[in-house]
DODREN-652991 format. One record per residue: z, y, x of N, C-alpha, C, CB in turn; residue number from 1; residue in three letters; chain. Coordinates in nm, 4 decimals, decimal comma. Atoms other than C-alpha are relative to their C-alpha. Last residue first. Glycine has a CB too. Layout:
! DODREN-652991
+----------+----------+----------+----------+----------+----------+----------+----------+----------+----------+----------+----------+-------+-------+------+
!     n.up !  n.north !   n.east !    ca.up ! ca.north !  ca.east !     c.up !  c.north !   c.east !    cb.up ! cb.north !  cb.east ! torro ! mardo ! zalo !
+----------+----------+----------+----------+----------+----------+----------+----------+----------+----------+----------+----------+-------+-------+------+
!        Z !        Y !        X !        Z !        Y !        X !        Z !        Y !        X !        Z !        Y !        X !   NUM !   ALA !    A !
...
+----------+----------+----------+----------+----------+----------+----------+----------+----------+----------+----------+----------+-------+-------+------+
! end
This chain:
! DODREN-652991
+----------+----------+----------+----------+----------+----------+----------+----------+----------+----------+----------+----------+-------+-------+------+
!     n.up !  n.north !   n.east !    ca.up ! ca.north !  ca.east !     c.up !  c.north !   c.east !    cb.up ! cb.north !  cb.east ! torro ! mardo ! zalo !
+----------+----------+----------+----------+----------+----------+----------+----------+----------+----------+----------+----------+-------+-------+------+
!   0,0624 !  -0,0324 !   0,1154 !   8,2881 !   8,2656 !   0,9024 !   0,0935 !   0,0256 !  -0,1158 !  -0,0906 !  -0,1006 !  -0,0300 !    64 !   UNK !    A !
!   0,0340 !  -0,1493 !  -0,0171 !   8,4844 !   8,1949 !   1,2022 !  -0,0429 !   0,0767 !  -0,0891 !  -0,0813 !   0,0214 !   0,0800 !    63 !   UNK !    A !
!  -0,1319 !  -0,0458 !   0,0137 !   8,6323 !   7,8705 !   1,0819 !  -0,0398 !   0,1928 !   0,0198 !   0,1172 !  -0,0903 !   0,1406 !    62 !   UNK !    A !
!  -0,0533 !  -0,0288 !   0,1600 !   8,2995 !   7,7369 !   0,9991 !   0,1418 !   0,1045 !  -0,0221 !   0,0474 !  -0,1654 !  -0,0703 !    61 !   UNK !    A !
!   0,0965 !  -0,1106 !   0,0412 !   8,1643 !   7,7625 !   1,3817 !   0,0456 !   0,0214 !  -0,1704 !  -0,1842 !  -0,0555 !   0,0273 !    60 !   UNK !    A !
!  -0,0460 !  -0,1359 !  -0,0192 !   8,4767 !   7,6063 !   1,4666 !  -0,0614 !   0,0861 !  -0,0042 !   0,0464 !   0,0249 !   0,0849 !    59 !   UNK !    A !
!  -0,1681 !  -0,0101 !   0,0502 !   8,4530 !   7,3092 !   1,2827 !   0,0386 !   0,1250 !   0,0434 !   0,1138 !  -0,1157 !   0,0681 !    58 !   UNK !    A !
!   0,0334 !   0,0130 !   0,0920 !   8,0505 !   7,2732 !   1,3762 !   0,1383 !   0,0575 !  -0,0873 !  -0,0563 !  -0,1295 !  -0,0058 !    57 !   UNK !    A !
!   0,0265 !  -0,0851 !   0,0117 !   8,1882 !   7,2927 !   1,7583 !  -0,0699 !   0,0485 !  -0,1886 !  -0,0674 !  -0,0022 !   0,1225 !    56 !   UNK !    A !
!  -0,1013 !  -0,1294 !  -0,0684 !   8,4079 !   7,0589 !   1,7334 !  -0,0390 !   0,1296 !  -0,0653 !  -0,0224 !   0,0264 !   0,1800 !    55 !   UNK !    A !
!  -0,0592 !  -0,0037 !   0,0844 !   8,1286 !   6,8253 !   1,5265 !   0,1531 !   0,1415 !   0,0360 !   0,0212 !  -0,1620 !  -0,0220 !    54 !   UNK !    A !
!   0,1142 !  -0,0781 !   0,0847 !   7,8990 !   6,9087 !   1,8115 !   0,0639 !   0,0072 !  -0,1610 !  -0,1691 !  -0,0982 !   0,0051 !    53 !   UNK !    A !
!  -0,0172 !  -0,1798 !  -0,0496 !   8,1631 !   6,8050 !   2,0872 !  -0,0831 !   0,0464 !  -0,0949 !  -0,0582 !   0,0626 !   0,1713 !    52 !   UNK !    A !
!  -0,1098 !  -0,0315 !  -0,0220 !   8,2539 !   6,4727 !   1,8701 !   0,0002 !   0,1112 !   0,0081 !   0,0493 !  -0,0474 !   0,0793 !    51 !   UNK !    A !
!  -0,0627 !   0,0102 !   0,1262 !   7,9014 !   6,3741 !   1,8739 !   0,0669 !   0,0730 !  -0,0339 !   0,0551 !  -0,0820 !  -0,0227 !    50 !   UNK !    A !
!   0,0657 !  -0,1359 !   0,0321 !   7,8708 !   6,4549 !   2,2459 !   0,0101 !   0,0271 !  -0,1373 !  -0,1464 !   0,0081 !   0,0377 !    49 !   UNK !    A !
!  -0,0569 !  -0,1540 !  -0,0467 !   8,1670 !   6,2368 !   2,2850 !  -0,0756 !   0,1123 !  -0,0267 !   0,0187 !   0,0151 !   0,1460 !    48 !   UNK !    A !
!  -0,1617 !  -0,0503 !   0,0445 !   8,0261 !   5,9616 !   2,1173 !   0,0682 !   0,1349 !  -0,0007 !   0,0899 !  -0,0613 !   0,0823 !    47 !   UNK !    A !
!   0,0812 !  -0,0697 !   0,0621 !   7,6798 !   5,9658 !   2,2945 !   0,1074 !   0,0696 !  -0,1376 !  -0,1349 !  -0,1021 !  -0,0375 !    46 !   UNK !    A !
!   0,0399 !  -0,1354 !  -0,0131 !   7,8900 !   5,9404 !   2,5904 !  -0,1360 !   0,0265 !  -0,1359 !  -0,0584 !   0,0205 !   0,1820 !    45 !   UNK !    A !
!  -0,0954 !  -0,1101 !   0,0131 !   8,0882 !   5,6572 !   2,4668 !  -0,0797 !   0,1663 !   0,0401 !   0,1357 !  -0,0436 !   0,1144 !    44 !   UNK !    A !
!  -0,0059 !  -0,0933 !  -0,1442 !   7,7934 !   5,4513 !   2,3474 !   0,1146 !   0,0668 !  -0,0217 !  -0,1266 !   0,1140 !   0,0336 !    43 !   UNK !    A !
!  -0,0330 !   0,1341 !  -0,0471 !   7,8530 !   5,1840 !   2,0799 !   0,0426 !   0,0868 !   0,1540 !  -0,1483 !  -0,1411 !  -0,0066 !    42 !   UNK !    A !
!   0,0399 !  -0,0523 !  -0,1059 !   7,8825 !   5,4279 !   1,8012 !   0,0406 !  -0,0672 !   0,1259 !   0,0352 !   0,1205 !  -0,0046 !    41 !   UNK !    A !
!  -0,0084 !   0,1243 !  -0,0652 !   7,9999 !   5,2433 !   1,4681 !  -0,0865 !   0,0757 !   0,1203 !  -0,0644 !  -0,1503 !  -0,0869 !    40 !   UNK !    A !
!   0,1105 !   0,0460 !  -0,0221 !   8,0890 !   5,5650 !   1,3052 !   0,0062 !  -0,0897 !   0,0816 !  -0,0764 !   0,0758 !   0,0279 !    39 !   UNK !    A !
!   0,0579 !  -0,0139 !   0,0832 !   8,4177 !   5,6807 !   1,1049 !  -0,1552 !  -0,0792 !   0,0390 !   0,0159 !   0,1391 !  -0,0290 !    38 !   UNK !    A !
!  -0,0889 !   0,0844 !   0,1268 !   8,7084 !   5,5520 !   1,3390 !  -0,1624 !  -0,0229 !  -0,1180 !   0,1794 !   0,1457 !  -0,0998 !    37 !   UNK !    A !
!   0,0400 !   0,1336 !   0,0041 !   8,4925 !   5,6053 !   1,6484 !   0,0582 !  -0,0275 !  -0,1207 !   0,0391 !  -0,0905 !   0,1146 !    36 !   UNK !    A !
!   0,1296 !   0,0216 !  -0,0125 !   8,3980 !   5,9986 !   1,5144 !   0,0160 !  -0,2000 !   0,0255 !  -0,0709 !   0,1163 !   0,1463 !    35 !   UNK !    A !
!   0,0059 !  -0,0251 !   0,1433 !   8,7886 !   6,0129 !   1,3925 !  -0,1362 !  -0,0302 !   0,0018 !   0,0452 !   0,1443 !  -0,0614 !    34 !   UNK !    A !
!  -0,0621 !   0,0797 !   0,0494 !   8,9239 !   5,9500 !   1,7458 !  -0,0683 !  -0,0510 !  -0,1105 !   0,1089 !   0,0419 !  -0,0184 !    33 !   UNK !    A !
!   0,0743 !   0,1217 !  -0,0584 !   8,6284 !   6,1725 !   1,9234 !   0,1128 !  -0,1076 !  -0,0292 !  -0,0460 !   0,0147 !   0,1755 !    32 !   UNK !    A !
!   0,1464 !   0,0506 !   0,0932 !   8,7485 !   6,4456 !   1,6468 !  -0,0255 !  -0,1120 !   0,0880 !  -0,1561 !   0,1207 !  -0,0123 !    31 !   UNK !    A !
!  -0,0398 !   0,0594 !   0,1335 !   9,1486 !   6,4560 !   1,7751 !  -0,1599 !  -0,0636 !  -0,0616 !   0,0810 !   0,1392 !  -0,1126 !    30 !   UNK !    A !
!  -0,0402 !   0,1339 !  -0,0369 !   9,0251 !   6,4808 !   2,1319 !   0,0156 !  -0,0645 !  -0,1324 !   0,1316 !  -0,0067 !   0,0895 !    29 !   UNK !    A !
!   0,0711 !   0,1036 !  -0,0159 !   8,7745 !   6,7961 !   2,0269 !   0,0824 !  -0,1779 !   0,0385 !  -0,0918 !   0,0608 !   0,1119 !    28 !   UNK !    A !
!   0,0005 !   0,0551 !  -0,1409 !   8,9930 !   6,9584 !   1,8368 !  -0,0681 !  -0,0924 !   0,0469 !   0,0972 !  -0,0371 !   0,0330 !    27 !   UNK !    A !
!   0,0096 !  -0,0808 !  -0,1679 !   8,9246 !   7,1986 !   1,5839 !   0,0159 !  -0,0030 !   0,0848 !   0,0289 !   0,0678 !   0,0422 !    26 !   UNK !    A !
!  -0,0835 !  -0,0796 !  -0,1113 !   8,9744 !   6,9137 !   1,3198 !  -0,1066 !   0,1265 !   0,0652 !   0,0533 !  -0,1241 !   0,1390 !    25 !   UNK !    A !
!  -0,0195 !  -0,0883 !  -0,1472 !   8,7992 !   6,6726 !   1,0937 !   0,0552 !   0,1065 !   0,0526 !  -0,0829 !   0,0338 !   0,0389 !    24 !   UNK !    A !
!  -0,0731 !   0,0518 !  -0,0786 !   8,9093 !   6,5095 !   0,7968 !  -0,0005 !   0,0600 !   0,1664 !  -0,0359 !  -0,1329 !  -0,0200 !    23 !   UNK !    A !
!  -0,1601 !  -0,0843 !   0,0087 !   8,8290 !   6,7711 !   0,5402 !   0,0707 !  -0,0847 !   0,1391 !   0,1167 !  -0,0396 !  -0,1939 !    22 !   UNK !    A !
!   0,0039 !  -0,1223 !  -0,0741 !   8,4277 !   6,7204 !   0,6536 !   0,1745 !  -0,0027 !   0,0224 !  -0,0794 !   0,1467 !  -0,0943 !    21 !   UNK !    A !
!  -0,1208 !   0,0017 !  -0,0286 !   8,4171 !   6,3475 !   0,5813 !   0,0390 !   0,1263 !   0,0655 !   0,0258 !  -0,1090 !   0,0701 !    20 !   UNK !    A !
!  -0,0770 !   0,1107 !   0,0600 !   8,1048 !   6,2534 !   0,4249 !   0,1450 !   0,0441 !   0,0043 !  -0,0220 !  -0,1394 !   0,0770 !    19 !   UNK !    A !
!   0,0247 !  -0,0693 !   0,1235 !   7,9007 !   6,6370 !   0,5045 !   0,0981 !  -0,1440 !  -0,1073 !  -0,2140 !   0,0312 !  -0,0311 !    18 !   UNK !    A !
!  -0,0895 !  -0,1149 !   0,0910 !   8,0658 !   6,6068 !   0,8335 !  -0,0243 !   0,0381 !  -0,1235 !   0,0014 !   0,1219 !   0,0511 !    17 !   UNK !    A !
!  -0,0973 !   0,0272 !  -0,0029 !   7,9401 !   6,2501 !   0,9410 !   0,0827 !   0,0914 !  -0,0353 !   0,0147 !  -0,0434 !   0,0856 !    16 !   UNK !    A !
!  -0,0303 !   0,0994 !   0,0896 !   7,6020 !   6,2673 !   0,8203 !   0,1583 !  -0,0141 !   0,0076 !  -0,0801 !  -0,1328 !   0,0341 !    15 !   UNK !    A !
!  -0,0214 !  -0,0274 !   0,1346 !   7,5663 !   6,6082 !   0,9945 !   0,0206 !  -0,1212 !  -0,1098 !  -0,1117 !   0,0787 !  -0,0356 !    14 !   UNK !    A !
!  -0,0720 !  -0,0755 !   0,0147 !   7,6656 !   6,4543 !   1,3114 !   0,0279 !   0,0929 !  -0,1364 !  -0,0262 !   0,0475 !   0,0921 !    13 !   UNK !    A !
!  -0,1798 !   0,0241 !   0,0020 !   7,4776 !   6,1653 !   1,2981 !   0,0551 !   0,1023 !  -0,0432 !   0,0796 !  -0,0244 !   0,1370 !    12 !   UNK !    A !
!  -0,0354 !   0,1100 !   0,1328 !   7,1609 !   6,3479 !   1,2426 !   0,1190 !  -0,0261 !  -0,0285 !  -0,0461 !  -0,1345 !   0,0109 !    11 !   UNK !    A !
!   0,0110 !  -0,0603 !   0,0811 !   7,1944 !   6,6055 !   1,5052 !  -0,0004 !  -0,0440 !  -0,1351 !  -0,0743 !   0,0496 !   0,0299 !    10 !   UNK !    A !
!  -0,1712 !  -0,0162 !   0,0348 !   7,3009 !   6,3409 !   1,7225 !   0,0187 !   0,1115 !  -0,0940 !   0,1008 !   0,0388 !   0,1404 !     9 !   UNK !    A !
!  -0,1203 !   0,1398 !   0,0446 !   7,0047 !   6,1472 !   1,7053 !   0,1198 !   0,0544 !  -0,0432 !   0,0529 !  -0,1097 !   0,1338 !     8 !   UNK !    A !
!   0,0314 !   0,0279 !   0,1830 !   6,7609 !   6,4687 !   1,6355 !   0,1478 !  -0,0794 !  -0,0048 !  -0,1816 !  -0,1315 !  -0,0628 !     7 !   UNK !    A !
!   0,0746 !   0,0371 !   0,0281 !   6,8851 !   6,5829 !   2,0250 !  -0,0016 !  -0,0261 !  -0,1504 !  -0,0133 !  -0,0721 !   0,0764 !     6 !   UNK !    A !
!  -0,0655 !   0,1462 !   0,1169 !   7,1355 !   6,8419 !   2,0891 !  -0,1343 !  -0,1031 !  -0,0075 !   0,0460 !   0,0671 !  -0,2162 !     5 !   UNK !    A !
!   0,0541 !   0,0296 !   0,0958 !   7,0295 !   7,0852 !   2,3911 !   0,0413 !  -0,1347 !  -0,0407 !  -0,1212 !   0,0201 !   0,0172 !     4 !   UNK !    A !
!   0,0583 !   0,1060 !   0,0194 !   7,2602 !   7,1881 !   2,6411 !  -0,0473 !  -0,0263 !  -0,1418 !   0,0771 !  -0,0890 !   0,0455 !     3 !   UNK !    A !
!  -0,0917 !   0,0920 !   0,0317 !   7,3789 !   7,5458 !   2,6618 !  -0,1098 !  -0,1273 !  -0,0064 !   0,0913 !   0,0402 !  -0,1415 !     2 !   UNK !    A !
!   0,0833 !   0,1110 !   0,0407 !   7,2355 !   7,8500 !   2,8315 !   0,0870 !  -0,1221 !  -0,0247 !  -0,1074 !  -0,0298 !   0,1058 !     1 !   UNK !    A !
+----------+----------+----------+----------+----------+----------+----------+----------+----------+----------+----------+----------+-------+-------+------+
! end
């Protein structure tokens, strides 16, 4: 069982990989650089989850 995403970050997150997919990574430290560079996100933990959903988004593509 994994934690559920909410809309917010489900939003974000696809707004931020369909703008700037080539820039992101398969790492999550490198993406929570690139998530504050790219979005004005005030929270750090909504940040990070961000980040971990873009990770994981990067490495669900790679598999495919």
């Amino acid at each position: 069982m994994g934690r559920i995403k909410t809309k917010l970050v489900k939003r974000a997150t696809n707004k931020l990989v369909d703008k700037h997919r080539q820039d992101f990574k398969q790492n999550f430290e490198e993406n929570k650089k690139l998530v504050s560079r790219f979005a004005d996100i005030s929270s750090t933990k909504i940040r990070n989850v961000v980040a971990g959903y873009v990770t994981r988004l990067m490495n669900a593509k790679k598999d495919i």
